[in-house]
C-alpha positions as CSV (number, residue, x, y, z in Angstrom):
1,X,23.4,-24.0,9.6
2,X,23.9,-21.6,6.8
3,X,21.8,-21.7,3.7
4,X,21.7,-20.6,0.0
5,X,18.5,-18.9,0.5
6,X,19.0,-15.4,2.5
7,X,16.5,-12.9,3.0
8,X,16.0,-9.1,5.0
9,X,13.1,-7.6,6.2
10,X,12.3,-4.2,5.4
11,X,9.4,-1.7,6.4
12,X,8.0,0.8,4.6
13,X,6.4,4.1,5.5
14,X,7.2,4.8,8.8
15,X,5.7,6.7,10.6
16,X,3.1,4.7,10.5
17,X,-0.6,5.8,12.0
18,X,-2.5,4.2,14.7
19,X,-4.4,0.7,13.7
20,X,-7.3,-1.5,15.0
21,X,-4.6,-3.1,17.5
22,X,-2.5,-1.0,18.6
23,X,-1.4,2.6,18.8
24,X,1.7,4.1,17.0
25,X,3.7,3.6,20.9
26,X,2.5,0.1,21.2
27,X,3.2,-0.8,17.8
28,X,6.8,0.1,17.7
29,X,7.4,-1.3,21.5
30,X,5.5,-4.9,20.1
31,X,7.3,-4.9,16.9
32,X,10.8,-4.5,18.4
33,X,9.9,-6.9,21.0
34,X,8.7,-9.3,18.0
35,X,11.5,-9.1,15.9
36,X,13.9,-9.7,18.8
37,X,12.3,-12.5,19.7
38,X,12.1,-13.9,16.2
39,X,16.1,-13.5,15.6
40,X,15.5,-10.5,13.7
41,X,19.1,-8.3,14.6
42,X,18.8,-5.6,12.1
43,X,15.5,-5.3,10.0
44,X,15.5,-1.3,7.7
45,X,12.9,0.9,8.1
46,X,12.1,3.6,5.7
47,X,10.9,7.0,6.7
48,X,8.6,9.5,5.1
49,X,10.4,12.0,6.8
50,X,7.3,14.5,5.9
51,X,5.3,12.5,7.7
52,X,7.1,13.5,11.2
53,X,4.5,16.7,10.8
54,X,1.6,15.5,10.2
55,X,-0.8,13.9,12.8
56,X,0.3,10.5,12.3
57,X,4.1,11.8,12.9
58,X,3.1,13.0,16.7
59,X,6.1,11.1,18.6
60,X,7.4,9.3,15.4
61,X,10.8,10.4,16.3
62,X,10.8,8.7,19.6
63,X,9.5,5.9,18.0
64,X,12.6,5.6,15.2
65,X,14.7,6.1,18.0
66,X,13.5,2.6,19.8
67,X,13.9,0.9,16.4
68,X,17.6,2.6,15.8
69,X,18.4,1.4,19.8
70,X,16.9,-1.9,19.0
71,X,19.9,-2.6,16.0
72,X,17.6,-1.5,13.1
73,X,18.4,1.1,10.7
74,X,16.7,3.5,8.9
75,X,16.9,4.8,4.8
76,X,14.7,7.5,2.8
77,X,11.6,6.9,1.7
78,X,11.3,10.5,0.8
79,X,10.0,13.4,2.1
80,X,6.6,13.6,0.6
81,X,6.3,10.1,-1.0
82,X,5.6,11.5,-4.8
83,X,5.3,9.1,-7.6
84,X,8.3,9.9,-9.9
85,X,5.4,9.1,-13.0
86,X,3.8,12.0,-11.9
87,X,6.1,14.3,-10.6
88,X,9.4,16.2,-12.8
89,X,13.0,15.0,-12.0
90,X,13.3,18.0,-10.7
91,X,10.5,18.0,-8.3
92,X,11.2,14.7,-7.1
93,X,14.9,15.4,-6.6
94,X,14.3,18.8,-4.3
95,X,12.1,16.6,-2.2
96,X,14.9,13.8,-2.0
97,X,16.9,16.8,-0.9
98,X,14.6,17.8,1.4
99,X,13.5,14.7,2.9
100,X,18.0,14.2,3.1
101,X,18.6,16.8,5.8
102,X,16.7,14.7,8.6
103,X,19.3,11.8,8.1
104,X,22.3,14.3,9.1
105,X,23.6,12.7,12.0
106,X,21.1,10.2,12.9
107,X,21.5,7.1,14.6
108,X,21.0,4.2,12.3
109,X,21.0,6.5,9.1
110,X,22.0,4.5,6.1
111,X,22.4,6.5,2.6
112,X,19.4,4.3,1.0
113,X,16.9,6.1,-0.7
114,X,14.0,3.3,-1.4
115,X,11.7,5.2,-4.3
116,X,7.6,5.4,-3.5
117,X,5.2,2.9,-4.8
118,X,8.7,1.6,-6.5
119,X,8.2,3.7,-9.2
120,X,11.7,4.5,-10.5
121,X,10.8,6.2,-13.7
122,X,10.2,3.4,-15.7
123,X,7.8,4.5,-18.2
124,X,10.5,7.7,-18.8
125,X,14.5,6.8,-19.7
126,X,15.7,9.6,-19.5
127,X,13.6,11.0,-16.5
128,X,14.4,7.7,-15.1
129,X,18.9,8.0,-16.2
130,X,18.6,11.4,-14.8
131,X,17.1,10.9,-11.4
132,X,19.5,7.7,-10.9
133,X,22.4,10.2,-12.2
134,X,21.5,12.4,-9.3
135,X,21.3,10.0,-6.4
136,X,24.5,8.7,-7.0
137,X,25.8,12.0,-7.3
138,X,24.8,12.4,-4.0
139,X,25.7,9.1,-2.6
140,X,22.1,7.3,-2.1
141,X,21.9,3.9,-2.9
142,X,18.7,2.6,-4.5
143,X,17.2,0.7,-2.3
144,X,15.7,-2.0,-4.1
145,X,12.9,-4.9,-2.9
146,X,13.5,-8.2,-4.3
147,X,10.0,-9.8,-3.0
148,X,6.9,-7.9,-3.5
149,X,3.9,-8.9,-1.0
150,X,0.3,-7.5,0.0
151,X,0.8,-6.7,3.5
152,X,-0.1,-3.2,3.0
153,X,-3.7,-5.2,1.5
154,X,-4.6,-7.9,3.8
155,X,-3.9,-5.3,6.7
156,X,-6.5,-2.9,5.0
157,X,-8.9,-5.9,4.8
158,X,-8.4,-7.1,8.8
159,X,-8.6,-3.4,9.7
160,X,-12.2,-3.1,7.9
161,X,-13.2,-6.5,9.5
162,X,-12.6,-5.3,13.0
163,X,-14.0,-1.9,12.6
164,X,-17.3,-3.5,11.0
165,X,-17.4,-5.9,14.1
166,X,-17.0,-9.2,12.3
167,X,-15.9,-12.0,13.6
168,X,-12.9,-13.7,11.7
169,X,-10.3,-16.2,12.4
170,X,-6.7,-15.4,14.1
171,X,-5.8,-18.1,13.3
172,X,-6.4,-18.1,9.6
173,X,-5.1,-15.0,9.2
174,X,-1.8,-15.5,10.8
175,X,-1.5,-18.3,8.4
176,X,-2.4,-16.7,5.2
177,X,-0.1,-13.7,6.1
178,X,2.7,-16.2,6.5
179,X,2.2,-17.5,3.2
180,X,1.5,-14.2,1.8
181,X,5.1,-13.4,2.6
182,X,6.6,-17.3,2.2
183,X,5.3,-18.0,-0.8
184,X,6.7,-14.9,-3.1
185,X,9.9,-15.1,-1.6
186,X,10.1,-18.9,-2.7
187,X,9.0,-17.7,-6.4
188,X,11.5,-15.0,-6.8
189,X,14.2,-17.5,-5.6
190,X,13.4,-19.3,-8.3
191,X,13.1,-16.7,-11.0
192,X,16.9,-15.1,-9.2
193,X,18.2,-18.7,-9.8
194,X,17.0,-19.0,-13.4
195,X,17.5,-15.2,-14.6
196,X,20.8,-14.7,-13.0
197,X,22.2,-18.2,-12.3
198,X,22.3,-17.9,-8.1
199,X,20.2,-17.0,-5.4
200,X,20.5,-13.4,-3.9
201,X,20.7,-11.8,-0.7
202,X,16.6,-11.3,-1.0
203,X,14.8,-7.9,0.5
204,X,11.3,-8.2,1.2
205,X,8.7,-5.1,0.9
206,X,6.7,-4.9,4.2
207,X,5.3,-1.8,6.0
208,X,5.2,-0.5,9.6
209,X,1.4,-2.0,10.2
210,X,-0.5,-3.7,12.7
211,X,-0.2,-6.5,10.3
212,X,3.5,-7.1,10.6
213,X,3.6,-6.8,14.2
214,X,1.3,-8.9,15.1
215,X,2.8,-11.8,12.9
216,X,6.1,-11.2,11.9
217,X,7.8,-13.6,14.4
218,X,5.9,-16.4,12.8
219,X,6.8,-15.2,9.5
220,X,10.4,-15.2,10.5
221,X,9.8,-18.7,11.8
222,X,8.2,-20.2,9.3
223,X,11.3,-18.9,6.7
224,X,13.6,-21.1,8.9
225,X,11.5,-24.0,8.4
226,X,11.4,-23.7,4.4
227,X,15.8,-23.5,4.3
228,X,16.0,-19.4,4.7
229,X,18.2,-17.3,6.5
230,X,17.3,-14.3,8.0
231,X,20.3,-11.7,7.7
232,X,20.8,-8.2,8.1
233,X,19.7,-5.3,5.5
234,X,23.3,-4.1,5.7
235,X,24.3,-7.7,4.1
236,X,21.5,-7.7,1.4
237,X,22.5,-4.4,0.1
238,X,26.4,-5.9,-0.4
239,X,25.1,-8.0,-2.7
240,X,26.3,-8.2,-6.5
241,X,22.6,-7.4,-7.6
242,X,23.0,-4.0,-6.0
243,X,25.0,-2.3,-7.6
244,X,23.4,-3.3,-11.2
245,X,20.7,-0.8,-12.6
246,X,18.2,-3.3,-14.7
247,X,16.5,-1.5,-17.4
248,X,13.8,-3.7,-17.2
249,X,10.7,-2.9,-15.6
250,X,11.7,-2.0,-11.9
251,X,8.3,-1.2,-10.3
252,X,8.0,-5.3,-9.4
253,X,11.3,-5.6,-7.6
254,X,15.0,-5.9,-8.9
255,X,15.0,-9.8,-9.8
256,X,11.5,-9.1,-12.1
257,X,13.6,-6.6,-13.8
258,X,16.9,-8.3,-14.2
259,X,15.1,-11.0,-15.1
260,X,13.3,-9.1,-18.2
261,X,16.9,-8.0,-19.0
262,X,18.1,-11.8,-19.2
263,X,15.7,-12.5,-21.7
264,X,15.1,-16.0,-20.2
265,X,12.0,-15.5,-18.5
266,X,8.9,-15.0,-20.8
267,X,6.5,-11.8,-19.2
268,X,4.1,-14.1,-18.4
269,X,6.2,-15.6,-16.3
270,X,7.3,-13.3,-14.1
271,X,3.6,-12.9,-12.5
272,X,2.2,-14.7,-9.4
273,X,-1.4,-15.4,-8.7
274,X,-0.7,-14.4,-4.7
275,X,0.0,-10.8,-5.8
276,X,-2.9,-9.9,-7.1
277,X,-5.5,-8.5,-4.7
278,X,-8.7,-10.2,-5.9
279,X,-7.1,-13.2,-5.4
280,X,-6.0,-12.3,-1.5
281,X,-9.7,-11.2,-1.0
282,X,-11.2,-14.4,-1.9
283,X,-8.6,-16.0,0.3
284,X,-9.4,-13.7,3.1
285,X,-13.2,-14.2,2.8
286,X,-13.0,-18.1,2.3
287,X,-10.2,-18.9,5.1
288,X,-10.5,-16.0,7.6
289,X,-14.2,-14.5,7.3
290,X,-16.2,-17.2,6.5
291,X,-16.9,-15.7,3.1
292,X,-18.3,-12.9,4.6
293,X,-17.6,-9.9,1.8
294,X,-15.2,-6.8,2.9
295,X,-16.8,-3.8,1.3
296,X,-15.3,-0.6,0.1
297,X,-11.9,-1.8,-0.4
298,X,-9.9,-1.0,-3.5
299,X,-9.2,-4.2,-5.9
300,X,-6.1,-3.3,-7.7
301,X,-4.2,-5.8,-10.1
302,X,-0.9,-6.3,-9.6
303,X,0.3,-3.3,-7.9
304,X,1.9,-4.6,-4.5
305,X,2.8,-1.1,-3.9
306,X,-0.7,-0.1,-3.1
307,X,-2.3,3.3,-2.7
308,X,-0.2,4.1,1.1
309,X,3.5,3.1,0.0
């Protein structure tokens, strides 16, 4: 039965490297096998294409490939995956062009261009006017996230629990990963609903970890139980929202911003407690660790981007 609530899973940074459970091979043969069995007919996947020559790259195009057989498709997520803060519209637009030849041709290629860490220039007008100038110009859509989560952070903090050898719960984890992803997508429903008057076609931020692949059929189950759809990429990107560039602040997704632009929602309330990462360590430690203390891991505020995207 079809729903208001619609939603499209994408993953980041692919290639990906190896993890605690499985290597780059048995990652992308579980995750296909997962998402098929969860429903999933067409999730994107976004490629650092510079990535392909680096050690983590070794076999990354075979990998694509079984994602691009399975029904998925595939957008840019640059060549070198620069912040655009940091780097001249210039700079970052030869390494859009760089990154662009790779797609020539390919199976699955979609003209997406999804910006790193989601910084689109915000901080910068007319760095950010000119860079969204260009890629039109050359016929990249912006592929914007709607739904901001901390995969990329509770993945880091598993990964450090199994390589220290403690024990922790499956379990729990599974569980506070599903929420992790549930429960953002249900508040940016919400804000959608009150900055724009409906609900969007929503795109969720994920990455090509061990993370994902362990649990994102339950995920995907678990949206079924709370009223979503699961839909394809290709129908997300039809929606109205795409095809508006917000000048609010874009770095927290497309509703955050055209929420800012409604002037309806106050900036306090466009922030969720489950976003921040001291908040998803205490979690961890309390519900999957036994409150035993992950060390060495970064504790960033609000920045669902993290360090790797």
């Amino acid at each position: 039965m079809r729903t208001d609530k619609r939603v499209a899973f994408t993953f980041d940074d692919t290639p990906h490297d190896a993890g605690v459970f499985f290597t780059p091979d048995e990652r992308t043969a579980t995750l296909v096998g997962q998402l098929a069995d969860a429903g999933v007919e067409q999730a994107g996947f976004f490629v650092v294409v510079g990535d392909l020559q680096q050690p983590r790259g070794v076999g990354g195009e075979d990998r694509i490939r079984a994602y691009t057989a399975a029904g998925h498709v595939l957008g840019s997520h640059s060549y070198r995956h620069p912040r655009l803060e940091e780097t001249s519209a210039e700079d970052f637009l030869a390494d859009v062009d760089r990154a662009a030849g790779w797609f020539v041709g390919r199976e699955g290629a979609r003209p997406w261009f999804r910006f790193p860490f989601l910084d689109e220039g915000d901080a910068d007008p007319h760095k950010r006017t000119t860079v969204r100038k260009a890629l039109a110009e050359r016929g990249l859509q912006n592929a914007y996230v709607t739904v901001l989560t901390l995969d990329w952070y509770l993945d880091a903090l598993v990964a450090q629990t199994v390589r220290e050898g403690r024990p922790y719960d499956r379990r729990a984890l599974r569980d506070l990963y599903v929420e992790s992803l549930l429960e953002p997508a249900e508040f940016y429903d919400r804000l959608a609903v009150a900055a724009i008057g409906r609900s969007p076609v929503h795109v969720v931020l994920l990455h090509e970890n061990d993370l994902n692949t362990l649990f994102i059929a339950d995920a995907a189950r678990a949206f079924r139980v709370a009223g979503w759809d699961i839909v394809p990429i290709d129908e997300a990107y039809r929606d109205p929202i795409a095809s508006i560039e917000p000048e609010g602040w874009c770095g927290s997704g497309r509703v955050s911003a055209l929420a800012l632009d409604s002037k309806k929602i106050r900036p306090g309330g466009l922030d969720l407690e489950v976003l921040e990462t001291p908040v998803m360590l205490r979690s961890f430690e309390r519900r999957v660790t036994a409150r035993q203390t992950a060390k060495g891991l970064p504790m960033k505020s609000s920045s669902a981007e993290g360090d790797s995207l």
